[in-house]
Structure formats: C-alpha cells, structure tokens
Steps between C-alpha positions, in 0.01 A plus 500: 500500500608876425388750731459865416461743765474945546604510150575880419612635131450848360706691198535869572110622665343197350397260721480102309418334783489559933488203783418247265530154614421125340622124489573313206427105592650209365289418119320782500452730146457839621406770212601840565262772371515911464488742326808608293727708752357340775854373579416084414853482334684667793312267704638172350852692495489537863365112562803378208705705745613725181368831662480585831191646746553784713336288773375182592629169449485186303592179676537133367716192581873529360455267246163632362590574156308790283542532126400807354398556078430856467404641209761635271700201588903583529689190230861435445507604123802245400389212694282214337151426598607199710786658661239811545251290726771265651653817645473520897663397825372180572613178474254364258567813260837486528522110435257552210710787320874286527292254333419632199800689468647161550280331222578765268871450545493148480252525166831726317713257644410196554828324467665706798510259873518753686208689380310125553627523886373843497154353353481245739569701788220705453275198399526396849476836619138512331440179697619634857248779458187346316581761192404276230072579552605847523702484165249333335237761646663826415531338133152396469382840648707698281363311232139544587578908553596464087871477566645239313866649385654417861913599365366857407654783636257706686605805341329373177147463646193731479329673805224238503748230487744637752206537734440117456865396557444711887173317557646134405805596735270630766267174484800253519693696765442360841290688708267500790354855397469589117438878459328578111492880379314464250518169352241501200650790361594445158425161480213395272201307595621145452802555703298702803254192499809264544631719745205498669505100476841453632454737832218289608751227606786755593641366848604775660269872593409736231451928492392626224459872334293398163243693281352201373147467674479157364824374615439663817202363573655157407830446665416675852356432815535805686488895387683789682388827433716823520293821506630785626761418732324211653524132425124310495479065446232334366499106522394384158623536116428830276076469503492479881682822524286666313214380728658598801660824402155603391365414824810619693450878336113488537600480878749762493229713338282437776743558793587812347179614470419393848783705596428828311206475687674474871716783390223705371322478875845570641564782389148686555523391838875688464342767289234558766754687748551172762768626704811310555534542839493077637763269386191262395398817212870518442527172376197513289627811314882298410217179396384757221840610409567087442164482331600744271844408367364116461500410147316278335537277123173560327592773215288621209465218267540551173340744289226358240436576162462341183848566323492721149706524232552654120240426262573228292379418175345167342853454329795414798769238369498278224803242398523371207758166397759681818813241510806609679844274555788554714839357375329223318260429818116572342280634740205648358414310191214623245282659767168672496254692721245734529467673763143715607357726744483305837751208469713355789744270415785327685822401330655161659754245408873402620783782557650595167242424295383894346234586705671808577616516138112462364413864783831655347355467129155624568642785685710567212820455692606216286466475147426087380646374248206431257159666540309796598420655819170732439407735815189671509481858509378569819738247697648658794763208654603504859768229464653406873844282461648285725812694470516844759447806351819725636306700766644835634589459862458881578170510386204450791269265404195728418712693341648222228138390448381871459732469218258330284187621630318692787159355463372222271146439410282186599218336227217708662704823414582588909883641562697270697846699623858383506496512889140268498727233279781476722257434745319269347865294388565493860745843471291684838513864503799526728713246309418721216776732564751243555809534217531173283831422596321387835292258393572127449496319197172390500337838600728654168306245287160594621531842457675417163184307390222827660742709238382264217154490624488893549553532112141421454594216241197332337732186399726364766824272459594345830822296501535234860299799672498330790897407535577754852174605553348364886150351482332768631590696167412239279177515648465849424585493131277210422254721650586770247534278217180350531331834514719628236304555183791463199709143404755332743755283343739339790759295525531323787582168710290639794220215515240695729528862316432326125172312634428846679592736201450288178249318270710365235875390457772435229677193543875506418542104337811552430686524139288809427195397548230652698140357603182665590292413821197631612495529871713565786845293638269297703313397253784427272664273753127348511489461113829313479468282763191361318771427186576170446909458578530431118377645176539460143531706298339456121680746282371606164653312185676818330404554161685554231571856407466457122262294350634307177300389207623358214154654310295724531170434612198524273254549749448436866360148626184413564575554885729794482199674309221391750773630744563833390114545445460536871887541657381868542186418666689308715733737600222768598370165723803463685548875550175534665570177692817646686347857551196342652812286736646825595169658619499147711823590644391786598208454684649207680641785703693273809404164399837383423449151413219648259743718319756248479295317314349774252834639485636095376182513243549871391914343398384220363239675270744806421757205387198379300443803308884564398503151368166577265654825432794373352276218283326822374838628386627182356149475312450824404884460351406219304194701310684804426747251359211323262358849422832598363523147273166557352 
C-alpha cells in the first residue's frame, strides 16, 4: 500500500492542490480526473517521486516499486527498440538487455568461443531470474502495439510509434504501481482496445490521467477527483462518478444555500445594533466573520445557447477521383464525396494511413495528386490541428482570444461575448487575465481550439481534438458541436466523442481505399462483429478494352435489337429504383441495421446501372457502326 498524506503544491499564487490525502491499495485501477491545469500531471510527478510537494508526505515499503509513463515520453534516440525497453536497474532488465546484445554478437559471429561463453553465461542468467516469460512478453507486446522492426534505432520512429515503444517498456517493467499520463493518446482504436485488454490482467496497481471516457470507464475501479485544490474519491469506474459527483454538487448546492441563509439572519441580528458587550455576543460576531470567508464549489454552470455560425450554402465540398501517394506508399486512391449542409463524419483507421492527409486536401493545404477539390462559395473552415499553434506568452488570455473576435453570434441572432466563451470553455472571469505562458499544456490547447471556434466557421476540421484536452472539456465541445448548425469532419481515435459528435465515418482499409458507414463507432464495431471472419471476394472479369472483329456487322442480332429497344427504358427503371433507396435511407433516420441494409441494396443497384450503362455504350457502338456500312 502507498499512503499519501497533507499533500501541499502551488506554482507562484496558484494553488494545485492543499491537505490532500489518499491510499493507493494493492490491484486497484485508480483514474485520475480534472480539469486541464488542475495539477493531475504534477500529481503523478510528486507520487513517481520526479517533483517534489511543499508539504506532506508519501510513504511506502522500501521495495515498493513505481513506474511512471508520462506523456511526452523521454527515449534514447541511438538505442534499439529492445535495448530501449530492456533499459533499467533491475536484475531482470539488466539480464534481458546482455542477452540480446549477446545474441546479436554471437549471430555476426558465430564461430568466436568466447562470444558462445558469453552466450551461455547469460542463458543461465535468464534462468536465475525467470527472464525468459518476460522476454517473450515484451516481444509479443511490442508486437501487438504494431512494433515489429525490434533492431531499429529509436531515432528512426514516428511520435505515435515512439509513444508505443514507452508503453511496451512501461508494461514489461516490474512494478507494483504503474503511473499512465495519458496512455490512449495517439494510439488508434485497435491498439487502445488491446490496451485496454491487457491492463485487465496487469498484476501490480494502476493511476491513470486518460481522456478516453470509454477506456476510463473500462479499466478502473476507483475515480479521484481534483477540483480546486481539493482531492474527492468515488468507489466505482467512470459512470459511477458521474452519479455521485452529480449528487455530491446537488448537496453542496444545498449546504450553501442553507448557509446563505444562516448568514443572512446573522447579520440582521448584527445589523440590528446588538451590542458586543458579553463574551457569548463576542463569539457570535467572529462566527459571522467565519461564515463569511467560507467558500463553497457550486459556480455558474455553463452558459446555454444554441451555437451559430456563417451562412453556408447548399454547395460545401465535393471530391472528385482525389488520390495522393507518399514515396511510392498510396494513400488516398480514386476517392469521392459529397459533402452537404448538416453532415458529421468521423475519419478512422490505423496511424499513418491519410486521414490527416484526406482534412489537409479539403482544406486546400495539400494539393493530391490526381483530381479536383471543389469548395463552395460560402465555406468558411475552422480547421483545428493536432499540432500547437505558437501562442504569445505575453498576451492575457482574453486578450489573445479578443484577437479574433469580441462577440460572436448564436443561431437565434443573440451576442454572445469573448468573456461569456471563456467562461463557458472553463476560462472563469478571473483566470481570464492570466498571461498564456501560465497555463499548462492542456489549458493552451483549449483556448487554442475557443480561437477556432470564435471564427464563427460554418465547416469545421478537427484533427485528434481530444489528444490533451481533460474530460470535462470534451464534454463541453460535444455540447457545442451538437448544437452547432454547419458540417464537422473529425479525425479522431477518441471512442466516446465520435458516438457523441458523429453520424457517419470513413474507413481507412488501407492501400488507398476508403469505405463509407452509416452510423456511429459503436455501431461500426457492432456491424463488424456480425461479419463472418472470412469473405470472398468475386471480382469483375475485366473486359477487354478494344473489341476486335474481323467484319463488320450487318445488323444487330435478334437479341441485341430486342435489347436496345428497351436498354433505355431500363435505365430510367433503375434510376428511379436507387433514388426511391436513397429517400429510404433517409427516413430510416437511426435505424442502423435498416440503413445498412438500404445502403447494401442502393450499391448493389448503383453497380447494376453502370453495368447496363456500359451495354448501352457497347450497343449503341455497334449501330452507329452498321449505320455507317449501309
């Protein structure tokens, strides 16, 4: 058991957190939720003993051992991966990392006895500590995290991969209490559910800092709150709290109320000229002075109104045949859209796969290499990246989002002013005049994204919004976007926010290739697991691009001309046939399963008509070809 007591930590006049105290048991999976600038990552610094509290104290047996991930994780640019996650002090990692540097040597020489000694001496060094299951474990779980190149240097990795080789070397390292900062980010959804998979059976205690509400709500047993300096626990995962912290401020409200009202008769007793003669009316005039400087966490919540936004026209984005390759990798192959007035969509699929690519080319950031991007006229994009805009420090935070705009106007035409929107994205009017370079790195990102929101776009862009942003945020912009009356288009691994936020996704497949769903990541993950494991896959014969005759014809068959007496009737037929599927679709509304299926019919009839449309060109081909014999 860890035991936390009087914990004290402040920077400058801001107070993080006063006479806080917890335990951390053996097996339990604590999540740790607050808003950004709370202090949640100074918190785990203090516990992972990297920062230190200005009182209070932390005590555990000497050979409790705490490993710590944070976020940015800190690498060794010229080691490999292996030697990357078999670096520590323990036994087990140090037996494991003289054995591979041992296999490698023995691999370039294998004639050389004393590099088989060396070998061998660390075989049964692997034996004396029980290091083969570990071995085996850190390669399966580096495997599973999409690692396969183990010999790479870690200075040739991306971000996302980097981030994985931390989390493999944080699950494999022993520990009795593993601290995550952030685990999920940058990891896409098939990785987080793995994660998610693989903690459930995790031997030693977990603490957690995670955005994912899903993940959350899956892995832990056990919440802890910091709000305002103080540290509240809830026993339960991610829905309980919610319960109880609805409940717990409903009382609050209550017992302030119930003390306005004491205070109130107080002070028109005071007010009333009592004099303070006895020590008994003494004391009762320092009980008002208490009453009065006792504070209470029930503040305004936030504001309501239906968000606005430019007009926008019937025309927003259309794509037509996009493809775009990087050095010979295709990643958008032959794609095309239309998108209307209204739309939410989600873009998923693995890391590295051009969802950010597909934003970048209908923003007009990124040219593709074949096709055409059309924009309407009256598109106004608010495109937020994952990447930090370069915020001035000196600025105060009203006055960087004055910047852009003082007031902004909602749908039913009221003014809503800068100050109101910093409220409402959890900035309080205080805080307001705060400079930037103040602020943590999460509070920097969500006034980053109010600045994007504040341009009154009527199209938005959102690339891994929620990557830094706490939960409590999150909340607050799916609030927005679901009153927001333009098109979202988001990219994001964020589970929770797309079934909030969206109605229909792009699938990255893979070699450029990009399928439509209707319906939320639930009910993807629904569809799919209704696949069967195995499909084939009936591919058209192709047909010959030239047709050869040795003579020509004289005059069409008897079928070909009862054919082309009626291919264009037919046509018309199957036109009508596929609207009429579409208007289906439509009023299906949030029957998924229903559209699923109109959707499959509405393919299967479109791929009906191009088939009769090119028999109408290969007939209509052959007559202009026996008109021009006659």
């Amino acid at each position: 058991m860890l035991t936390i007591e009087h914990l004290n930590k402040s920077y400058g006049d801001k107070v993080l957190f006063e006479n806080i105290s917890c335990t951390i048991a053996s097996q339990e999976r604590i999540g740790l939720i607050g808003v950004n600038g709370t202090g949640k990552s100074t918190f785990l610094k203090i516990i992972a003993g990297i920062e230190s509290a200005e009182a209070g104290t932390i005590n555990h047996a000497k050979d409790y051992k705490i490993k710590y991930l944070k976020q940015d994780p800190d690498l060794m640019p010229n080691l490999t991966v292996l030697e990357q996650i078999y670096y520590g002090d323990s036994d087990i990692m140090r037996a494991m990392r003289e054995y591979e540097q041992a296999l490698v040597n023995m691999q370039e020489d294998a004639s050389n006895e004393k590099l088989q000694s060396r070998l061998m001496t660390m075989q049964q060094k692997m034996d004396e500590y029980g290091a083969w299951d570990s071995n085996t474990s850190a390669k399966t779980i580096l495997s599973k995290l999409g690692i396969t190149d183990f010999n790479r240097k870690v200075k040739e990795l991306s971000g996302g991969q980097k981030k994985r080789v931390a989390i493999a070397k944080a699950l494999i390292q022993p520990a009795d209490l593993l601290i995550l900062d952030e685990p999920t980010n940058h990891l896409d959804n098939s990785t987080v559910e793995w994660l998610e998979t693989y903690l459930a059976s995790y031997k030693g205690s977990l603490l957690l800092v995670t955005h994912d509400r899903y993940f959350l709500n899956r892995v832990t047993n056990r919440i802890l709150e910091l709000d305002k300096g103080k540290l509240f626990h809830y026993e339960g995962n991610y829905e309980v709290f919610l319960e109880k912290k609805a409940e717990r401020e409903a009382l609050e409200e209550k017992s302030e109320q119930k003390h306005h009202n004491t205070l109130r008769n107080e002070l028109a007793w005071l007010q009333r000229g009592a004099r303070a003669r006895s020590t008994k009316q003494k004391a009762r005039i320092e009980r008002i002075g208490e009453m009065k400087e006792k504070t209470f966490h029930t503040e305004t919540k936030n504001i309501d109104f239906q968000a606005g936004s430019a007009r926008l026209g019937k025309k927003v984005i259309e794509l037509r045949a996009i493809s775009k390759a990087f050095e010979n990798k295709l990643v958008i192959d032959g794609f095309n859209h239309l998108f209307t007035p209204g739309d939410r969509f989600g873009i998923i699929g693995p890391n590295g796969s051009g969802k950010t690519t597909l934003l970048n080319i209908m923003a007009k950031r990124l040219c593709p290499d074949q096709g055409d991007v059309e924009v309407g006229e009256t598109v106004k994009i608010g495109y937020y990246t994952q990447d930090d805009e370069e915020l001035d420090g000196d600025l105060r935070i009203i006055e960087y989002i004055k910047e852009t705009a003082e007031v902004i106007h909602t749908k039913d035409g009221e003014v809503i002013t800068a100050e109101q929107m910093l409220e409402r994205f959890l900035f309080s009017r205080p805080q307001q005049w705060t400079y930037i370079h103040r602020l943590s790195g999460g509070e920097k990102r969500r006034l980053y994204l109010l600045k994007v929101l504040m341009t009154e776009p009527n199209v938005l862009f959102l690339d891994e919004p929620t990557n830094d942003l706490d939960t409590q945020t999150l909340g607050v912009l799916e609030d927005y976007l679901n009153s927001f009356p333009g098109v979202v288009i988001t990219v994001s691994h964020d589970r929770y926010f797309l079934d909030r936020v969206v109605d229909r996704l792009f699938i990255f497949k893979g070699k450029g290739k990009i399928d439509l769903f209707y319906g939320n990541y639930s009910d993807y993950l629904a569809y799919e697991d209704k696949q069967p494991t195995q499909q084939v896959k009936h591919q058209k014969p192709k047909k010959s691009s030239e047709k050869v005759r040795k003579q020509p014809r004289k005059k069409l068959s008897y079928n070909d001309q009862k054919e082309w007496n009626t291919i264009e009737d037919d046509i018309m037929v199957m036109e009508e046939e596929i609207e009429a599927v579409s208007s289906k679709i439509v009023d299906a509304g949030s029957d998924i399963e229903q559209v699923q299926d109109l959707y499959k019919e509405q393919q299967q009839l479109e791929q009906k008509l191009e088939e009769k449309m090119e028999r109408w060109e290969e007939l209509s081909l052959l007559v202009e070809e026996i008109e021009a014999n006659k």
